[in-house]
C-alpha positions in Angstrom: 9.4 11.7 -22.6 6.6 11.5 -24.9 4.5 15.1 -25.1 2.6 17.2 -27.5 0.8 20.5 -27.0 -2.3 19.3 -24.6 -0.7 16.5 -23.1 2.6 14.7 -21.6 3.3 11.7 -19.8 5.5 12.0 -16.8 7.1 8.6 -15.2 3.8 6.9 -14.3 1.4 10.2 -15.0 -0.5 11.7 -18.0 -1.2 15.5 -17.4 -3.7 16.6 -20.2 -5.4 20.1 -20.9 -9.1 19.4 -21.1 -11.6 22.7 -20.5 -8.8 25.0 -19.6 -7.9 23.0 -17.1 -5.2 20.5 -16.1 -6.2 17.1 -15.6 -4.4 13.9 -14.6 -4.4 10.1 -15.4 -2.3 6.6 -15.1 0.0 6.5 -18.0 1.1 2.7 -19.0 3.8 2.5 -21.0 2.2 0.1 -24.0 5.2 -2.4 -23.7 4.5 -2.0 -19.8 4.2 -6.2 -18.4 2.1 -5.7 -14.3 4.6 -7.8 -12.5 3.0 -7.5 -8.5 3.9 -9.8 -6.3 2.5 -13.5 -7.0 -0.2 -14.7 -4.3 1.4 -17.7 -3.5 4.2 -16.2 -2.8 6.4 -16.5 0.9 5.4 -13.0 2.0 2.8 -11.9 4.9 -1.1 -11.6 3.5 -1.0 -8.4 5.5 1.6 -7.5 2.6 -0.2 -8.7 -0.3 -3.5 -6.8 0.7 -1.2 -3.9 1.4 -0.1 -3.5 -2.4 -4.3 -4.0 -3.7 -4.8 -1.1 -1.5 -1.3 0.7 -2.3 -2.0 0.5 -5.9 -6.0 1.5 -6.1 -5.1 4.4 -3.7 -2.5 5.9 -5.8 -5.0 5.5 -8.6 -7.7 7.5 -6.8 -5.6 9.8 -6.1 -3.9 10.5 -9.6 -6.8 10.3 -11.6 -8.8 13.5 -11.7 -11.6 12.0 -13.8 -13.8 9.1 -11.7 -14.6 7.4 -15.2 -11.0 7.0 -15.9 -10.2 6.5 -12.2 -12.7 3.1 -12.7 -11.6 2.1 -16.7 -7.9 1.7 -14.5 -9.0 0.1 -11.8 -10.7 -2.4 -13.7 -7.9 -3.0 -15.7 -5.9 -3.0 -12.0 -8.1 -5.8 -10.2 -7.1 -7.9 -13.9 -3.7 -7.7 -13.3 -4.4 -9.1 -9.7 -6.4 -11.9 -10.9 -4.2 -12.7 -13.0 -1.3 -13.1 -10.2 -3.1 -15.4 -8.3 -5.2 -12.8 -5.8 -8.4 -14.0 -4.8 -11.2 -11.5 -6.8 -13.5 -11.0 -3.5 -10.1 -9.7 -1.9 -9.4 -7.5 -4.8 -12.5 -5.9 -5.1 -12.4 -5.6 -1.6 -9.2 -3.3 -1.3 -10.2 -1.4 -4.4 -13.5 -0.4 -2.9 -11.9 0.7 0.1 -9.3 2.7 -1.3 -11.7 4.7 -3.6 -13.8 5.1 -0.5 -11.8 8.3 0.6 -11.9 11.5 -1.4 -9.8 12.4 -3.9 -9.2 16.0 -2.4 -8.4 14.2 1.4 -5.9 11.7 -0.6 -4.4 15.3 -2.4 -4.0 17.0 1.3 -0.2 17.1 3.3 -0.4 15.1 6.3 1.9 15.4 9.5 3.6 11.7 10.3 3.5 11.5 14.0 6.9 10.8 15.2 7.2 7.2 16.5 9.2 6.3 19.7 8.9 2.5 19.8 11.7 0.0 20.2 12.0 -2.1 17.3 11.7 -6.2 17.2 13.3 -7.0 14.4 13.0 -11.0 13.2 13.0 -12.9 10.1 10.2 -13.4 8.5 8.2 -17.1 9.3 4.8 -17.6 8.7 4.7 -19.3 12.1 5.5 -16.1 13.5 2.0 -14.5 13.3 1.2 -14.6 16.7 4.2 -12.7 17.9 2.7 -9.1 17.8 -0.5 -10.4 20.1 2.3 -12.2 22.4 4.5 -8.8 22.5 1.2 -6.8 22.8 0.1 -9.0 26.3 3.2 -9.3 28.0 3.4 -5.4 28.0 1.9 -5.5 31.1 4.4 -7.9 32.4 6.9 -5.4 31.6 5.1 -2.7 33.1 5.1 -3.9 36.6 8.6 -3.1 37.1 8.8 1.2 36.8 12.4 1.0 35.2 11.3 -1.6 32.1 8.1 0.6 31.8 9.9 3.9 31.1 12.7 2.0 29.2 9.7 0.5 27.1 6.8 2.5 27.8 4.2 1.0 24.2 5.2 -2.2 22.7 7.8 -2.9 20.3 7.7 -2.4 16.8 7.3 -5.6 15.0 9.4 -5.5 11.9 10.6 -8.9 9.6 13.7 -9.3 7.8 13.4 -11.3 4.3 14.3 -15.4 4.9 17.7 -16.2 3.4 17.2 -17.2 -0.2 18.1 -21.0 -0.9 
């Protein structure tokens, strides 16, 4: 752990005294190598977004300086770029996730507890039409009162990870 009297960085985090007051920033290790996921790679886009927005929302919210805040997330969307991600798409996620306050991102929230039976399947691009499919025969299921309280919302999509060859 590398520290001094004003400042110390903490796994992914540099806490510095500046006006008598704490303040907070991304620390990068200098030998640090980004390694996100490739583009191209075999996983969902909805997964691929997800990390963009993962990333430039843990950002906004650990950066309590908006100039430093952008000077990372700059150096973020590189990293992206350089792994393939389209730059429209990347600017996209990043300007959504620094849409909401820091102080919201900063605030406890309740998970609601969730109830649905899970669909569990491996992973196929082919496969992108099974949540609409599950989502419209709901009402099929619905028609008979024991399957409706048995299954009252649809299921919870979830993939498994294809067998490596």
């Amino acid at each position: 752990m590398n520290y001094t009297s004003t400042h110390i960085h903490f796994l992914d985090t540099t806490i510095h005294i500046r006006e008598n007051t704490f303040q907070a920033t991304i620390y990068r290790n200098p030998t640090d190598k980004p390694s996100y996921l490739m583009y191209d790679s075999f996983h969902p886009d909805h997964t691929k977004h997800s990390i963009i927005y993962s990333q430039a929302l843990r950002y906004n919210r650990t950066c309590s300086d908006t100039a430093e805040r952008n000077h990372h997330l700059k150096t973020l969307k590189a990293d992206f770029i350089n792994r393939g991600y389209n730059p429209m798409i990347v600017e996209q996620y990043i300007i959504a996730a620094t849409r909401i306050p820091r102080t919201h991102l900063l605030q406890y929230k309740q998970k609601p507890e969730i109830n649905r039976v899970p669909l569990v399947v491996t992973y196929n691009p082919q496969l992108r039409t099974l949540r609409k499919i599950a989502r419209d025969l709901q009402g099929t299921l619905h028609k008979d009162e024991r399957l409706k309280s048995i299954v009252p919302d649809p299921p919870l999509l979830a993939f498994r990870q294809p067998p490596y060859l």
